[in-house]
Structure formats: C-alpha cells, structure tokens
N, C-alpha and C positions, 0 to 999 in steps of 0.2 A: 504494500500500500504506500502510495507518496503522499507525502503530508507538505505544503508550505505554508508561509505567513505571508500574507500581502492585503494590501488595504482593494476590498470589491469596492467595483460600483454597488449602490444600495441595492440594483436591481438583480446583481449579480448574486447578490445573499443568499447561501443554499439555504431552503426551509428542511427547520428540522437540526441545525448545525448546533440549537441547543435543547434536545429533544429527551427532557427527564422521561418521558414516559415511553421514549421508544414508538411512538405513534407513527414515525415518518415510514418504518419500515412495513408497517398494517396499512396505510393507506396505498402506497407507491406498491406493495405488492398487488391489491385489487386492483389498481391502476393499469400494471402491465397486462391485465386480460382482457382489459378493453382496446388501450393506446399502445402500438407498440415499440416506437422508440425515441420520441419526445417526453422530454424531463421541465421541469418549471422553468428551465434556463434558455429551453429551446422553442422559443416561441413564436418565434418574426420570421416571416420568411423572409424579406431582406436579406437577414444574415445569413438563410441559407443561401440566397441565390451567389452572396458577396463571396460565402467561402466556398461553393461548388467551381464559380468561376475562377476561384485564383488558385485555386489548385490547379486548375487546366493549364492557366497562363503560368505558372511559377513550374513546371516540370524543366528540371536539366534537362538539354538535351544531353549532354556527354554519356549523362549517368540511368535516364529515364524515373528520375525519382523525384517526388515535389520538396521542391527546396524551401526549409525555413525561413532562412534570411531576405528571399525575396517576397515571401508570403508577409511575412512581417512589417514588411514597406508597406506591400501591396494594401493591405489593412489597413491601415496609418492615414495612408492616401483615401482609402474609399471613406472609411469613419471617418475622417477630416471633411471631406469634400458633403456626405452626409449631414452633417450636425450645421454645415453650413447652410445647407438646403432645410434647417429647420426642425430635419431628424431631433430627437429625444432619448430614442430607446437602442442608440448605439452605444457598443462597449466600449468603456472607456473616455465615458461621454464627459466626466468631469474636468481628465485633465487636457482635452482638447481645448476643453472652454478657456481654459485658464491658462495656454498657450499658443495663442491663433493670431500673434503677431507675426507679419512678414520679416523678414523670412522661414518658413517654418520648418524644424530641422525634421529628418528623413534618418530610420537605419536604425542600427539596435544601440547607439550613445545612449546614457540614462537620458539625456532633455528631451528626446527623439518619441521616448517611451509613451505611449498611451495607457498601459498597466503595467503596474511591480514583476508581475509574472506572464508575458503574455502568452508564452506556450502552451501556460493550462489555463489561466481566465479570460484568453480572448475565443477568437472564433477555432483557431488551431485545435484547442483543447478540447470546448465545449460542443460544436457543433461536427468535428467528423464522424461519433460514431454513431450518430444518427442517421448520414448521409450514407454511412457503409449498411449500416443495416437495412436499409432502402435499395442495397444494389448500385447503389450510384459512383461511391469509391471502393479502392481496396481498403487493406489495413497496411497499407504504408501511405493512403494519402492520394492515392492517383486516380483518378476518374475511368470507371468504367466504359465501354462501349454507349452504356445509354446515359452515361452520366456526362461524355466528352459531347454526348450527342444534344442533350439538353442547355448547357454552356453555349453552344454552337447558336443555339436561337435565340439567347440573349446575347449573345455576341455580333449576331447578324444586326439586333436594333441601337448595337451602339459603335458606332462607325470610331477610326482614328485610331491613333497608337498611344495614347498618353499613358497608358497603362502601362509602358512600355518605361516608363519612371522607376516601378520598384523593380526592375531586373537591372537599372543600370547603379551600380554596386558605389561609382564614383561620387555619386549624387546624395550630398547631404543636406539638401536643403531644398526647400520649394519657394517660390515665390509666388508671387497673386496670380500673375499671369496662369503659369503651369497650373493653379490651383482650378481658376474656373473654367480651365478644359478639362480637366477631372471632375467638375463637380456637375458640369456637361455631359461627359461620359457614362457618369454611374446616374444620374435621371433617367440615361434612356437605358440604361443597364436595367436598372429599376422599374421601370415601367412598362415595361413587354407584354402584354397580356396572356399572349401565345404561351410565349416562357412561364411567365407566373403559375397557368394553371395546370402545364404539362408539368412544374417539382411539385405544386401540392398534393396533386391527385398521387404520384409515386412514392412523394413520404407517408401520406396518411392511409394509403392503402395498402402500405408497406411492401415488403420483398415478393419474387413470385410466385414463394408459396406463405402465404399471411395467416396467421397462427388464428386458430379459434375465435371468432365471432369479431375481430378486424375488421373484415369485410362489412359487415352487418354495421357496425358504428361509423363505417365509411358513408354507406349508405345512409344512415337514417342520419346520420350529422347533415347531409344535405340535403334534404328535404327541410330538417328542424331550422336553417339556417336561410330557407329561402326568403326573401323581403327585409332579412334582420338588418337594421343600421347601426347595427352595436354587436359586441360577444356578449350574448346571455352568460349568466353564471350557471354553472357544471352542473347545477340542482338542479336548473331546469331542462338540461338536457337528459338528464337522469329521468327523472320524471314524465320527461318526452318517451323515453323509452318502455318506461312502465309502463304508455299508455298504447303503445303503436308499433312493437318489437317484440312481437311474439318469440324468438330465441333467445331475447337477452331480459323480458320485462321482468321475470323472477328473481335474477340473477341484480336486476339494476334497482329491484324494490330493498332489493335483502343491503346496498349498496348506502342509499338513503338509508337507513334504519342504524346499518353500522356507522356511517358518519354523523350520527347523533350521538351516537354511546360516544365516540371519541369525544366530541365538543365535551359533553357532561366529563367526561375522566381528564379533559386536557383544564376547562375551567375550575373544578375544584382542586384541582393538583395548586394548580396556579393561584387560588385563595388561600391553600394552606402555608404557601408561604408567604403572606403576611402572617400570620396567625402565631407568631415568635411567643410565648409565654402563655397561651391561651389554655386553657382547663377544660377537660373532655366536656363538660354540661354546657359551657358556654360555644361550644364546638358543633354540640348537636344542636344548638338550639338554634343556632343562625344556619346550618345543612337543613334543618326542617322547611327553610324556604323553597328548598326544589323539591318539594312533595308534590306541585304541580306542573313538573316534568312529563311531558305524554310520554312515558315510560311504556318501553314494549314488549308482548311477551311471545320468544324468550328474552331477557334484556338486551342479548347483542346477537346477530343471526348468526348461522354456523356456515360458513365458509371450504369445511374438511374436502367436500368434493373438488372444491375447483384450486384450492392452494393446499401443497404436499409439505411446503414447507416446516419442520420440526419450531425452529426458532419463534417463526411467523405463528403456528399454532399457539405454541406454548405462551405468547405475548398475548394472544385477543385473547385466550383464558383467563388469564390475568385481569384483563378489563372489561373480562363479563362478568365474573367474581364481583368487582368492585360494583359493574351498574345494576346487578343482581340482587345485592343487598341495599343500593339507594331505592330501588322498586320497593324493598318491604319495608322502608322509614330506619332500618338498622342504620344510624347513621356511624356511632362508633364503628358497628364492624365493615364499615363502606369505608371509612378513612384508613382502616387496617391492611385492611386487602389494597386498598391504591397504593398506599405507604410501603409494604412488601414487594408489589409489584414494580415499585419506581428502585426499590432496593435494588430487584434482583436485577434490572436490565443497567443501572449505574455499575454495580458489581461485575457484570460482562463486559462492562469495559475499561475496565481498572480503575473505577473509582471511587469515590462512598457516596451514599444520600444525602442527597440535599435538605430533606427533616425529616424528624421520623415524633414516635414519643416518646418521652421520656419521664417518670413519675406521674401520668397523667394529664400532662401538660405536653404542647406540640413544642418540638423544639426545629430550631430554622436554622442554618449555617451554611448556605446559598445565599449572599445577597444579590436581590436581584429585585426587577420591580413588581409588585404582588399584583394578580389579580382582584377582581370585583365580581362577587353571586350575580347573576340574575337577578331583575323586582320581577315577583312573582307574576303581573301583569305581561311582562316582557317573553315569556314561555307559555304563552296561555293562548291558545286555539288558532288565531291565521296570525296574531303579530310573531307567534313562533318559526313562523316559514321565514319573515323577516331577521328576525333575529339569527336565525341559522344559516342562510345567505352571508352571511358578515363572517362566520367563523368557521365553514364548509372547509373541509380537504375540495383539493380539485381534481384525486384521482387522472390528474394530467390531463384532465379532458380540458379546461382552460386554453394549452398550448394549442390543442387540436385544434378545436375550433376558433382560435385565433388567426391560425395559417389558415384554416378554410375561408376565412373572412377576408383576410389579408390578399388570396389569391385573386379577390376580385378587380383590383387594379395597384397601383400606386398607393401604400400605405398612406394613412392622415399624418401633417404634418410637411410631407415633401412640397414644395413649390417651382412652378416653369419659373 
C-alpha cells in the first residue's frame, strides 16, 4: 500500500479518510454492484476526456510507452487553460488560481506544480484505472484500439499543435499568447458532442463483458435522466429503481433501507463524541429522541447473497446489532454495540477508540468536532426523505450520473 502526505484540493478529499465506523467500506462495496468503476473522485468527464487524450498524445515514440513528464505538462496546460475558461472543478484548481501570472512556469520545478503529488492526486493517478477498466487503456497507461480511436474524434474537433507544448521538454514557461491557443484548443477539445457521448456511454456501460446488473443501471440511468437540468441525488435514482427495475428494484429497496441504518450509526457515533463526561441516564435520555426513527424490520437488510465478503459481512453485523437495539429503545445496549463495533474496526487498523465507557460515564479522546441528534420533527414522515438526502452515501451513483449529465455537451461553467 502507498501512503503520502500532500495538501488535496477540498474536492479531492477521499470520503471516509476518517471513517470511525468503517462505513466507507459497506457503502462502496454495495456501490460496486451497481457502478463499476467510478469512485467519488471520478466524476467529470472533462477529466476523463483530458487524460484519455494525453495519454495518446504523451506516448514515446522511441519506447511506445506514455510518458510522465510530458503528461504532466500536458495537464498543467489543459487545467491552466480550463480554470481560465471558468472551469471550477479542475484538479489542482487552487494553486492555479494563485499562480496565473504571465509568464507561467511549465514542467515538474516545484513553482510549475499544480499539486504536492501529482502522480497520484492528479488525473495520472486518479482517473486511469477507470479508463483501463473500461477497455480504453492498458495498465501501463496506453490507449487501446478503441481508446486511440475515441481520442481520435476529439482530436478531429480540435485542430492545431499547441498541445505540442508539453512534449517540448525545453519549454519552461508559457506566456499569454501560447496560453489562449491552448485555452482554444481544449474548448473544442471539450466540446465535441460526438466525443462526449461515445466515452460516456463506454465508461458507464463498462468493459465488454459488464458485470451483473451494469447494464440495467446503464439503462434505467437514462431514461431517469431524460429532461433532468440538474444531477438528482443517488436517492432518487434508487428509488427510481424501486419503482421501474424489475432486476435491480429488490436489490435497490434493500439499498435505501441500508443507507438509513448507516446515517443513524454514523450520527450517533458522531454525538457521542461530544458526550466527554456524560453519565449513562443522561445518555439514554437525550438517545430517546430517535425513538421516532422509521426504524425497519429487520433493522439493517441482509446483503449475504450479493457480497461474499468476510470483513464487509462481519462490519454491517456490527451495525445491525447497534440499529437492532435502537428499534427496541435499548439505548444503553445500542451505545455498547456501536462502541465495540467502532472498537473492533479502529483495532484493524492499529489503532485505539476514539471513546468508549468508562465507570458509567462516556469517555472521549478523539478531538474532533461532535455531532448534533436529530429534532424529533426533523425524522418524522416526508421531512425525513429531506433530511436523508443531506447525509445519503452515494453508493457512486452521484459520479455516474454526473458523466451521464455531463455527456450532454460542454460542462457548466466553460465559456466561447
């Protein structure tokens, strides 16, 4: 496993990177039977089209392999010429901002840099091996037949060689000029319609042969998306599913039902640490407020068919236990079981609990900023659908149907 330290863009935040409860791995495994190779990070298609294309254009010739040091320009340039255009949600977007004086430097100098680490928190990193599982790269980075072939039609709409900047190795610097033929380049790079919808449809339909019920959320994603001027939130394409998805509607009720138990185990985890000194009576008596939890029975659905995983099992037991005994008002023994359960998954990874009890009293040695209960009002009949919207996993359906959105033309934001 490689581990670094480097300051993300905010957007770049993996969710889950402080995950007491071990939740990221329960949601993202149901996630993978739906979506199958988009992650929370991979969500614009932009950035796929930006890094399918520079792989193509960055291959040595000498060696046939895609070369870093020119990819790395190649990025620099397109994110730069991006964010100029208005863009937002490129990587690396802050220190662009904060270095867009002419001349602007080119190449892997630190001043050059758009991130601490750009091998693994830019597009290099984050976004090939979703292109590979798609069929579109290898696993050294090189474009497939139909991945050189798809590059090919966005490179048809964007005429000129400017691009031709991050291969020349001499070149440390950019000026205005060279900038707004680049920022030229990648609009029409960018706005190919043709292009756009021929990588959507290939990432989100995935490889050719597309694992279990893929297919099926390929499909019903466009249908649920025709007229949208917006991405719906994940719920309601769940919910879509329930109602119009006869192979998946079981599978996607049982989906909503588990991403409720999480909310309820992720927010009173999260209440208990504020709760530094507090005494078991005064513990249960402020947890009595989620007695009107539309609690389900059984509390959290069973999963065993469709995930084999040991880890993954042993964890939602864990947080059925817990929403099992919030159903019958046990509130003590609901804070016990969540408490053991935050134990054993800190404990897997070398480390201790964040609180536990002690003498009767919850004891805290986590600082960190505590959560807030639910007003009982706030859980209570249709404001509940609202309130669960705000704090939904997105089982990666978000990404999906971001690039199905995204596909339709020139992301918001870019301007002629």
């Amino acid at each position: 496993m490689n581990f670094f330290f480097t300051e993300l863009d905010d957007s770049l935040r993996p969710r889950g990177s402080r995950d007491p409860l071990g939740i990221e791995h329960l949601w993202s495994g149901i996630g993978r039977k739906l979506v199958g190779n988009l992650t929370t990070v991979t969500q614009h298609l932009d950035n796929f089209i930006v890094t399918l294309v520079g792989f193509h254009l960055c291959v040595k010739e000498t060696t046939g392999q895609t070369d870093w040091e020119s990819f790395e320009r190649f990025e620099q340039l397109t994110g730069r010429a991006r964010v100029r255009r208005g863009k937002s949600d490129v990587i690396g977007v802050r220190r662009i901002r904060s270095s867009a004086e002419f001349p602007v430097p080119l190449g892997s100098a630190w001043a050059a840099r758009i991130l601490d680490n750009p091998r693994q928190a830019g597009l290099w990193g984050l976004y090939s091996t979703a292109l590979a599982a798609a069929g579109l790269t290898d696993g050294m980075r090189r474009p497939t037949a139909l991945g050189a072939q798809i590059a090919q039609i966005f490179l048809a709409a964007a005429r000129g060689d400017v691009w031709r900047l991050a291969l020349d190795q001499r070149r440390t610097a950019i000026d205005e000029t060279d900038m707004r033929r680049m920022e030229k380049w990648v609009l029409a790079l960018l706005g190919n319609p043709a292009g756009r919808k021929v990588l959507a449809d290939r990432l989100l339909s995935g490889s050719d042969a597309p694992q279990r019920w893929h297919g099926e959320v390929f499909d019903q994603a466009h249908a649920f998306m025709q007229g949208k001027e917006y991405v719906p939130p994940a719920r309601d394409f769940l919910h879509w599913l329930t109602r119009k998805s006869e192979p998946l509607q079981d599978f996607a009720q049982r989906v909503l039902w588990f991403d409720e138990a999480l909310a309820l185990s992720a927010l009173t985890f999260n209440w208990l640490l504020g709760c530094h000194g507090r005494p078991a009576k005064e513990i249960e008596a402020q947890l009595a407020a989620l007695a009107k939890w539309p609690f389900r029975l059984p509390a959290a659905p069973d999963f065993s068919a469709e995930i084999r995983d040991d880890e993954w099992r042993q964890r939602a037991r864990g947080l059925a236990a817990f929403c099992e005994a919030m159903a019958r008002g046990a509130w003590r023994e609901a804070t016990e079981r969540l408490l053991s359960h935050h134990e054993r998954v800190a404990g897997g990874r070398g480390g201790s609990p964040w609180c536990y009890w002690e003498e009767d009293r919850i004891k805290v040695v986590m600082s960190t900023t505590p959560g807030v209960l639910p007003a009982a009002d706030e859980i209570t009949g249709k404001r509940f659908s609202a309130w669960m919207h705000r704090r939904s996993n997105d089982f990666f359906l978000s990404a999906f149907l971001n690039i199905l959105y995204e596909a339709g033309g020139v992301a918001q934001g870019e301007t002629a």
